[in-house]
C-alpha positions as CSV (number, residue, x, y, z in Angstrom):
1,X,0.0,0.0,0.0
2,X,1.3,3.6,-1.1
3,X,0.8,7.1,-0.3
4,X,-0.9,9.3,-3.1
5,X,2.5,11.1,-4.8
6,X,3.3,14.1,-2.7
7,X,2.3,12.6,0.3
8,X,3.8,11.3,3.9
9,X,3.6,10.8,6.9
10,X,5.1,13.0,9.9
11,X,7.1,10.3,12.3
12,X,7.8,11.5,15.6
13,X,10.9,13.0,15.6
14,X,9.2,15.1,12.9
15,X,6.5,16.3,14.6
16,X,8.7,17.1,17.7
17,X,10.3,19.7,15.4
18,X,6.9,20.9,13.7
19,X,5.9,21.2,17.5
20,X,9.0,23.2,18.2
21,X,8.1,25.7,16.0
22,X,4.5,25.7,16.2
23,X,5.3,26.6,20.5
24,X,8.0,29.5,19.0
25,X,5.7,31.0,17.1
26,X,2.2,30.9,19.0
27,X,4.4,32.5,21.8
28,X,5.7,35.2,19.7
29,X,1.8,36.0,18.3
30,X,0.7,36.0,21.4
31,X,3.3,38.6,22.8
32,X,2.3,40.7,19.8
33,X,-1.5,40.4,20.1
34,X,-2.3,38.1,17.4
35,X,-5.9,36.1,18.4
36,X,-4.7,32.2,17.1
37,X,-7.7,31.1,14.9
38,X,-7.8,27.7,12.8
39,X,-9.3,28.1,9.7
40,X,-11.3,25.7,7.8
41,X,-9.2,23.2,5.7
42,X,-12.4,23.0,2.9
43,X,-13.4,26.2,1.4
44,X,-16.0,26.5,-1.4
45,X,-14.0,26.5,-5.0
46,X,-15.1,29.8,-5.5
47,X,-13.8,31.3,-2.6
48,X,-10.3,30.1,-3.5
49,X,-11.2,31.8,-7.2
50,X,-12.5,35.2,-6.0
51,X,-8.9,36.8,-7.3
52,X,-6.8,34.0,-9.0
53,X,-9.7,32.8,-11.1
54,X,-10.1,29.2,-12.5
55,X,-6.4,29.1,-13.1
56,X,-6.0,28.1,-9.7
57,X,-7.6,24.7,-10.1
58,X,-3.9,24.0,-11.8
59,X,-2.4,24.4,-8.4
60,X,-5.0,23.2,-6.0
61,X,-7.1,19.9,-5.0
62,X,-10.4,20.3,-5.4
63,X,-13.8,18.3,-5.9
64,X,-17.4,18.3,-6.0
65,X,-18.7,16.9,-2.8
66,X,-22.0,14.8,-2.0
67,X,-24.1,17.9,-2.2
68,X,-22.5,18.3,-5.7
69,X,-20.8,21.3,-4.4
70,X,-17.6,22.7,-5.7
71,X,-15.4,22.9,-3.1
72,X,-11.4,23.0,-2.2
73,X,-8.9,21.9,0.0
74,X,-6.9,25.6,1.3
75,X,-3.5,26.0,0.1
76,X,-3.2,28.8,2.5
77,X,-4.6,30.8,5.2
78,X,-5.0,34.1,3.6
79,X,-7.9,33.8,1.8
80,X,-9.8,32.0,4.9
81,X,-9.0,34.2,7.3
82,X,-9.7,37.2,4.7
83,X,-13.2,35.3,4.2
84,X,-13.5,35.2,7.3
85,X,-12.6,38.9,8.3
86,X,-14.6,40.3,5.1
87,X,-17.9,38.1,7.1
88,X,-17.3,40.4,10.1
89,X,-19.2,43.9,9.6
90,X,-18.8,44.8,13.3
91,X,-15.2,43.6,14.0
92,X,-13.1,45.9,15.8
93,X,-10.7,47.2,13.7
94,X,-7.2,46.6,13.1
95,X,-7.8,42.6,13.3
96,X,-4.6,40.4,14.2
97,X,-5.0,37.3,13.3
98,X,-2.5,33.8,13.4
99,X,-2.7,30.2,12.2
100,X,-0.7,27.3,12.3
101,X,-1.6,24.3,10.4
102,X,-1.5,22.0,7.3
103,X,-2.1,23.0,3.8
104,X,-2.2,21.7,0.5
105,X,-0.8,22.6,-2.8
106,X,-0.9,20.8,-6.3
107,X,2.4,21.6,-7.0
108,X,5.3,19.4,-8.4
109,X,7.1,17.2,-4.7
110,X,10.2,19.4,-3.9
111,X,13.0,19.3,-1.2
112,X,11.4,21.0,1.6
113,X,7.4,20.8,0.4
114,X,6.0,17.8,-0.1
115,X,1.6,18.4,-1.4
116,X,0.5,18.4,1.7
117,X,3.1,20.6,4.2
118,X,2.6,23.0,7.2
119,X,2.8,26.8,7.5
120,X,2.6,29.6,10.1
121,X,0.4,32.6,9.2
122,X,0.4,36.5,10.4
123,X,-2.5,38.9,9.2
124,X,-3.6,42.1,10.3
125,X,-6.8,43.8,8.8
126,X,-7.4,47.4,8.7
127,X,-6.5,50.9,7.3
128,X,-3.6,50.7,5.4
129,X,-0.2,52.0,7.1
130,X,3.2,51.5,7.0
131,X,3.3,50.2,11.1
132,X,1.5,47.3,10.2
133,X,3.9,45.9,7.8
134,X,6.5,47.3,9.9
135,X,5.3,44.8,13.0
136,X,4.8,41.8,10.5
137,X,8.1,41.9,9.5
138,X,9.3,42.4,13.1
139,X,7.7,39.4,14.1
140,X,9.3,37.6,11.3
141,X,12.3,38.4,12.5
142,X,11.7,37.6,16.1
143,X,10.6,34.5,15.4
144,X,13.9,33.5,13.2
145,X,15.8,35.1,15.8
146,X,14.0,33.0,18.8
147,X,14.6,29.8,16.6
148,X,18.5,30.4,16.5
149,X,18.6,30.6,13.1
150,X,21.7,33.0,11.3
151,X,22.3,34.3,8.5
152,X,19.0,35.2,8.0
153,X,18.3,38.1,5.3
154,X,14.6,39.9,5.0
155,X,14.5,41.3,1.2
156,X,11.6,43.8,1.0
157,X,10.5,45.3,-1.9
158,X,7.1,47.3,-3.7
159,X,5.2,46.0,-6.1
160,X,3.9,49.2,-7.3
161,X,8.0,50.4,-7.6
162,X,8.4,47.6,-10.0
163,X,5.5,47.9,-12.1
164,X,5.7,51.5,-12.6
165,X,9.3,50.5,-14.0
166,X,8.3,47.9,-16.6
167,X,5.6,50.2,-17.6
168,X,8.3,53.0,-18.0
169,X,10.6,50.7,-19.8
170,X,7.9,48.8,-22.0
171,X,6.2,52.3,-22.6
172,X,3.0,50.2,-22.0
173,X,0.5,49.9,-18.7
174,X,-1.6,46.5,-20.8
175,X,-2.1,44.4,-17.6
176,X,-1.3,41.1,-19.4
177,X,2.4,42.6,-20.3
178,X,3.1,43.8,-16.8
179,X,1.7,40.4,-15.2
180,X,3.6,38.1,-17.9
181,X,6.5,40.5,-17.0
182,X,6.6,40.1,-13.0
183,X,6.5,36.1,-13.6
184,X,9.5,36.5,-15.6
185,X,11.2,39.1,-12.9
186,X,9.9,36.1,-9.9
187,X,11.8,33.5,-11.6
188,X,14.9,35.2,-11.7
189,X,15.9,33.4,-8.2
190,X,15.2,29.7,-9.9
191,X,16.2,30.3,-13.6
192,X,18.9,31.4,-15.4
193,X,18.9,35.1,-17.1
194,X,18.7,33.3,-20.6
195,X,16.4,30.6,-20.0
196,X,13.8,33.3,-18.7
197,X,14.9,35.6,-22.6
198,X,14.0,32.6,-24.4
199,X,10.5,31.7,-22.7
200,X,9.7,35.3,-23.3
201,X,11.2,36.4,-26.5
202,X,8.4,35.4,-28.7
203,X,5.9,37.9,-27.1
204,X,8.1,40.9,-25.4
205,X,11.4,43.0,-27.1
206,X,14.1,41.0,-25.4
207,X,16.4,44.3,-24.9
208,X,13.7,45.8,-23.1
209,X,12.8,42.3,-21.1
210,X,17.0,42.2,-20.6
211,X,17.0,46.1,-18.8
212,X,14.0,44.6,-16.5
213,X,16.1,41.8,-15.3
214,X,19.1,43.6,-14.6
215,X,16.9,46.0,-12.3
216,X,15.6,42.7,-10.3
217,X,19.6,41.9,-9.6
218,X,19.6,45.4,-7.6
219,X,20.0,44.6,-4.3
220,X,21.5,46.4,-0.9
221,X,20.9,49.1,1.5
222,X,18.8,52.2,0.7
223,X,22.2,54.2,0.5
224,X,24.2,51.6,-1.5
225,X,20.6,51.7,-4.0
226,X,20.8,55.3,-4.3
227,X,24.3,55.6,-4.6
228,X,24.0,53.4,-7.9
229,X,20.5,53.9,-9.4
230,X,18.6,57.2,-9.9
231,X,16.0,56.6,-7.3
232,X,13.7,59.7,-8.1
233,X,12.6,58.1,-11.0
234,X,11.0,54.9,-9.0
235,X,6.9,55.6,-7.8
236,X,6.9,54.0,-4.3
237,X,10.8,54.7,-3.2
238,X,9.9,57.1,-0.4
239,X,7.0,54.1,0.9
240,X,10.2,52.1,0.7
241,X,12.7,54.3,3.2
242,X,10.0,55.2,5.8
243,X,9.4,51.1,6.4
244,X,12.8,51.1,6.6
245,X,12.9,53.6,8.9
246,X,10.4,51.8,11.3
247,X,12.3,48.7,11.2
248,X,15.2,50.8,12.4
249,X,13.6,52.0,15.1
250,X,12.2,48.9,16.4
251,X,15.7,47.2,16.3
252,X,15.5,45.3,13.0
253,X,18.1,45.5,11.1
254,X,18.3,42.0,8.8
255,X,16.7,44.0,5.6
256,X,17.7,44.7,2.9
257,X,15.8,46.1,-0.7
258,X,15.5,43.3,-3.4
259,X,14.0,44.4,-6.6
260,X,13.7,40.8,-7.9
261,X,11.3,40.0,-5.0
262,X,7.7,40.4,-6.6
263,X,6.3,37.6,-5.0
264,X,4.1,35.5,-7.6
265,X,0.2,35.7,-6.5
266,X,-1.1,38.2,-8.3
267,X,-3.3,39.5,-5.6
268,X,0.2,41.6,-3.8
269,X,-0.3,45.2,-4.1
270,X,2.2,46.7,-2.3
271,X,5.1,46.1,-0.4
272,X,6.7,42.1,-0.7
273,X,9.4,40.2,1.2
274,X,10.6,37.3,1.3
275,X,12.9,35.7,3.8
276,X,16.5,33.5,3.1
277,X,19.1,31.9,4.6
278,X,22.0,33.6,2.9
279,X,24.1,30.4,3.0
280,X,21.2,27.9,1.8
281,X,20.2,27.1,-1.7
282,X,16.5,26.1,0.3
283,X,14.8,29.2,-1.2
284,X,12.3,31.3,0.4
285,X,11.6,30.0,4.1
286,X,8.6,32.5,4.3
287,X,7.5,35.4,2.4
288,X,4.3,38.2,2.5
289,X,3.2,41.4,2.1
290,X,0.4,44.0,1.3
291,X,-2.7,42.5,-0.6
292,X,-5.7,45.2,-0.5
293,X,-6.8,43.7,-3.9
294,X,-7.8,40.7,-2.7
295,X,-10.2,42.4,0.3
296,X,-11.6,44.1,-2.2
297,X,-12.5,41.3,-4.3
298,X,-14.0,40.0,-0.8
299,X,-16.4,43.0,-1.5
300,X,-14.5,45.3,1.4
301,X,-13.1,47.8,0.3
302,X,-13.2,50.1,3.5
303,X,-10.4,46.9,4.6
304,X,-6.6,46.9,4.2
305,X,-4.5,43.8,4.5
306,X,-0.8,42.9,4.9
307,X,0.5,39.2,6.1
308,X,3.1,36.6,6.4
309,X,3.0,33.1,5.8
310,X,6.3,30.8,6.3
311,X,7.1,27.1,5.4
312,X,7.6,24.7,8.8
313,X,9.2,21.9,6.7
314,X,11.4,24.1,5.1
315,X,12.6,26.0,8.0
316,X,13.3,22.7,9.5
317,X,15.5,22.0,7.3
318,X,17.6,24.8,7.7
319,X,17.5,24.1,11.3
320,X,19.2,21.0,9.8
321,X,21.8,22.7,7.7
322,X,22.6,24.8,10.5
323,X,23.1,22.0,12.8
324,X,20.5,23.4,15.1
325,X,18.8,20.9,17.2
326,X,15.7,22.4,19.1
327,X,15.3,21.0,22.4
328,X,12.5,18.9,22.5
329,X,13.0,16.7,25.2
330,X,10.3,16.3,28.3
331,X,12.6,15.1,30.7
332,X,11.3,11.8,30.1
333,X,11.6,9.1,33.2
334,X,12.1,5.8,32.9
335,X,10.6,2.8,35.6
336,X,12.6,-0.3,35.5
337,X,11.6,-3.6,37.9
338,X,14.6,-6.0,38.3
339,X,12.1,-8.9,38.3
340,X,8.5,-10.0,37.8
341,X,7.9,-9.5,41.8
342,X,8.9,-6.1,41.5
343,X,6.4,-5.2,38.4
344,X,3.6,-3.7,40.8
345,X,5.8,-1.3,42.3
346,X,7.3,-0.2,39.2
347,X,3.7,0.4,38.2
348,X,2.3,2.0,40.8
349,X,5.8,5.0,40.8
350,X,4.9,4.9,37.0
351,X,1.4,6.2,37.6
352,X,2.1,8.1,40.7
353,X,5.0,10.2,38.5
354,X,2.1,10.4,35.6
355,X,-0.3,12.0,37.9
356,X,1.9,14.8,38.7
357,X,2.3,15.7,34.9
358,X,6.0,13.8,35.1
359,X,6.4,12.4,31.1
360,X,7.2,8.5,32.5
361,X,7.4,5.3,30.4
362,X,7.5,1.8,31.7
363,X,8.3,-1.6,30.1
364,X,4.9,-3.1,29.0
365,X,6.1,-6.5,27.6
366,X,7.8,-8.0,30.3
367,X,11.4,-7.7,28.9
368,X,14.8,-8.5,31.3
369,X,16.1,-5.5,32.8
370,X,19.1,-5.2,30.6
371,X,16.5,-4.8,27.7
372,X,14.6,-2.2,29.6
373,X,17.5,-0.4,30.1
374,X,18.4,-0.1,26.5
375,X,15.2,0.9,25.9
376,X,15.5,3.5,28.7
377,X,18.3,5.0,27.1
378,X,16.8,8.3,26.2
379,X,15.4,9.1,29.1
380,X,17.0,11.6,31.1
381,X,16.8,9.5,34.4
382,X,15.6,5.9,34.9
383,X,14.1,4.6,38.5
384,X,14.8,0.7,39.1
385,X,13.0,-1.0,41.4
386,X,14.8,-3.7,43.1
387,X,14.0,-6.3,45.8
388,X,17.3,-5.3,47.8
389,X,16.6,-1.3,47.5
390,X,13.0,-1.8,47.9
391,X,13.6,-3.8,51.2
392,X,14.6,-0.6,52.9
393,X,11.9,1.7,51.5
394,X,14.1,2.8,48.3
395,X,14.2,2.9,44.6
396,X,17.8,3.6,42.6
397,X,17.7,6.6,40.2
398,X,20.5,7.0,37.5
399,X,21.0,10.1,35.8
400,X,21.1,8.6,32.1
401,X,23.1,12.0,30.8
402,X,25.9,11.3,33.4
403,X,25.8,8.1,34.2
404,X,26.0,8.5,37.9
405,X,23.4,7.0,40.6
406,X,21.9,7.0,44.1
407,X,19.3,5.6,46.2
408,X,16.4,8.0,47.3
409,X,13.5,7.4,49.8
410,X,10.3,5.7,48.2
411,X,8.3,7.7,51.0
412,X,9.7,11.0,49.9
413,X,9.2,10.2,46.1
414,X,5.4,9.7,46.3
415,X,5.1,12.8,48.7
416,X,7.2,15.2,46.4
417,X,8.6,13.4,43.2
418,X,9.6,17.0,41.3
419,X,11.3,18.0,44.1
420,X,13.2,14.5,44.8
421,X,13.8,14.0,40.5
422,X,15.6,17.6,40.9
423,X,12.9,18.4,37.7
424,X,11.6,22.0,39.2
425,X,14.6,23.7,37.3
426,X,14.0,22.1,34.6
């Protein structure tokens, strides 16, 4: 029996680390003020299609249910939570909203994002102003920071900047030229310079395509950009330096401005970023921005929006290329019994210890202790019951990190077993 292609399942060790960062990040959005909210995983199709259109079925799974209904499995939480915020007439405005969860995406299996994956999710609905964007990228970079991850680079951009340019350059504002245009500038991070010419040199003057992707390479500072380009020419620069600006004040300081971040969904209308490891070849490990448009196509267009959404699977392997393993241990305890006659005890400490919230595991097949112990070995400390201890009202307890052991009281273990395990610390 197979999986359908694209598909797995999460093991433990995995879901430790999906855990890890799922317990990073609610803590972070709840420091911030974010309400956690999980949205529902089957949307009506044309919910999904209010601003992509039907080309979205390409990406998506979707089906007609019993009711013969169109519907859709999410491949985000933007557009439920903008559903779901567009519903709301009387919500008190701005809304700051998080999600954590599975999502699924028709796209082709890659390192990192398999059809079915896990993100984390930022929104916050309202007016439109620079401070919100400025505290979703803060808490993007908070929440890289409190993972331990380095080298980590934010590269923010504007969507209007860039499109202004291209219409400049192409002397044209046709919609279809300026959208088949910004896919060309977003695959300038997976494709080669020529290979991007020659999908596009049928339909668009390659000298003119050519002077768009060298303005995508721009990258740096706001002084290094205007020390080489003639910002004054760019709509949306000034929008640009006053986010920057904010971020300065609030202690960020892992930006930079990418011009080749566009971010592909059409439904961006502002400022994009998207977020790297400068030393991995991983690719975006999260990425957002401004989207307006698509409240407006939720009929609201009193309502701004701006949001982050970022890839668990792929952040965990970075973790992995950083050699950065999260602590995920519970300070597990291990029972051992030396022999059938000690079982009961063993038993009884093993539910006493589970009682008091004390993560405890104890042999269920009847194995010898040597067995036991090998199974015991990633605990942090094991208690063995023996006839000999026992006889004088104690248990052993080894300290499985160091190796070294003691007797302590049986009596003063069920009274006070945090205290006695030495676990209050910890």
């Amino acid at each position: 029996m197979e999986l359908p292609r694209g598909m797995k399942d999460f093991e433990e060790s995995e879901n430790a680390n999906i855990e890890h960062i799922r317990y990073h990040f609610k803590q972070l959005s709840t420091l911030y003020g974010f309400s956690f909210m999980d949205t529902s995983p089957i949307e009506l199709l044309s919910t999904l299609e209010t601003k992509s259109g039907p080309a979205i079925r390409d990406e998506i799974y979707y089906f007609k249910d019993k009711g013969d209904r169109e519907v859709a499995l999410r491949f985000d939480f933007t557009m439920g939570l903008t559903r779901y915020v567009a519903a709301q007439k009387s919500m008190k405005l701005p809304a700051k909203l998080s999600a954590f969860g599975g999502v699924f995406r028709y796209d082709e299996p890659q390192k990192g994002r398999y059809r079915y994956f896990h993100q984390w999710d930022i929104e916050i609905y309202g007016k439109a102003n620079l401070e919100s964007e400025a505290e979703i990228i803060e808490l993007t970079s908070r929440l890289f920071d409190s993972l331990l991850l380095k080298n980590i680079t934010i590269d923010i951009n504007h969507r209007n900047l860039v499109e202004s340019y291209i219409n400049k350059i192409f002397d044209s504002k046709e919609p279809q030229l300026v959208a088949d245009i910004l896919r060309a500038v977003d695959k300038i991070q997976k494709k080669s310079k020529e290979k991007i010419i020659d999908e596009f040199k049928d339909r668009y003057d390659v000298s003119k395509l050519e002077k768009i992707l060298e303005f995508s390479q721009i990258k740096g500072t706001i002084k290094e950009i205007e020390n080489s380009f003639d910002t004054t020419q760019l709509e949306s620069w000034d929008e640009l330096k006053e986010l920057f600006d904010s971020l300065e004040n609030r202690g960020v300081s892992n930006v930079r401005i990418n011009f080749g971040i566009v971010r592909g969904l059409d439904y961006y209308s502002g400022t994009v970023f998207e977020v790297f490891d400068k030393n991995s070849t991983l690719g975006a490990l999260a990425g957002g921005g401004r989207y307006d448009t698509l409240t407006k196509a939720f009929k609201r267009d009193d309502l701004g929006a701006t949001g982050v959404a970022g890839g668990v699977e792929r952040i965990i392997l970075t973790m992995q290329e950083q050699k950065i393993i999260p602590d995920i241990s519970q300070n597990r305890i291990a029972v051992l019994y030396v022999n059938d006659e000690m079982k009961k005890v063993a038993h009884s400490i093993t539910s006493l210890l589970r009682l008091n919230k004390i993560p405890t595991d104890i042999d269920l097949a009847g194995r010898n202790l040597k067995k036991q112990m090998d199974i015991a070995s990633n605990s942090r400390l094991t208690i063995i019951v023996g006839p000999q201890e026992l006889e004088q009202g104690n248990v052993v307890l080894k300290d499985m990190v160091t190796g070294t052991e003691g007797t302590i009281s049986l009596e003063k273990l069920t009274e006070d077993p945090k205290t006695i395990l030495n676990l209050e610390k910890h």
